[in-house]
C-alpha positions, 0 to 999 in steps of 0.5 A: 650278152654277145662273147666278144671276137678275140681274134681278127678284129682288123677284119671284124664288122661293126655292128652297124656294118654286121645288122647293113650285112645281114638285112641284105643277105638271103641265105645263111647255113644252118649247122645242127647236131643228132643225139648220137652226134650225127651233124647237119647243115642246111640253107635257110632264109632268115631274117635280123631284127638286130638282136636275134636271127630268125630262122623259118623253117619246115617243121617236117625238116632234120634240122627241126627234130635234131634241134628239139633234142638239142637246141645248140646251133651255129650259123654262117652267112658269108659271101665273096668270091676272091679272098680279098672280097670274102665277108660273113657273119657266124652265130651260136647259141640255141634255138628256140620254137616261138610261135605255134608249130607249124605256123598258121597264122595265129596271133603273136606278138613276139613274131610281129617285127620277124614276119614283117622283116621276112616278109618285105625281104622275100616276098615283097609284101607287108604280110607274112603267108603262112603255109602250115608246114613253117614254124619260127625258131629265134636265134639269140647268139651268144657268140657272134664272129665276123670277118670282111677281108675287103678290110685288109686292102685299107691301111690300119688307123695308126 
């Protein structure tokens, strides 16, 4: 279960508004953490399946080694310009390799509605390519926080 947003809830997406923001997003940032605390962010392609954000990510990354040492990870996808126009979404919880590693390909279930979704949203096709140095980490937050400032210029329902 998702923590509920205690703060900004005038400026909180719905969840409809959330899962329409992040299908036409692109690129999130991608914040991880060493053992000995060492902190990294990073921009990644992702895909939401409206319960989950997929993260495909080389293998060979930081990101991959601090994450199979501490899987904890939150994730930013925002965007805007002007305050007024600023809206994003942040996920956290942990991250977890589903899927052989790197990904060639091989049959699984489990990633059928990701590399579908993936593909579709970066490559325009019906079929996910596998390059061999890629693997899935699948993201199921625990907590999600989002924002729309656009939201501010409409008066409050009274």
């Amino acid at each position: 279960m998702v923590a509920g947003q205690r703060r900004g809830r005038r400026i909180m997406m719905t969840d409809a508004e959330r899962d329409a923001y992040l299908a036409e997003q692109r690129t999130c940032r991608v914040a991880t953490v060493s053992a000995d605390g060492r902190p990294h962010v990073g921009a990644l392609w992702f895909t939401w399946d409206g319960t989950s954000l997929w993260l495909y990510s080389i293998t060979r990354s930081l990101r991959w080694s601090q994450l199979r040492e501490d899987p904890r990870v939150a994730v930013v996808v925002d965007d805007g310009v002007e305050y007024a126009e600023l809206r994003g979404v942040e996920l956290r919880g942990e991250a977890v390799a589903v899927g052989e590693t790197p990904r060639t390909g091989e049959p699984c279930p489990e990633l059928a509605v990701p590399e579908r979704l993936f593909a579709a949203k970066y490559f325009a096709m019906d079929t996910m390519p596998h390059d061999g140095r890629h693997a899935w980490l699948r993201l199921t937050p625990q907590t999600v926080t989002s924002w729309d400032f656009r939201k501010l210029a409409v008066p409050p329902a009274a």
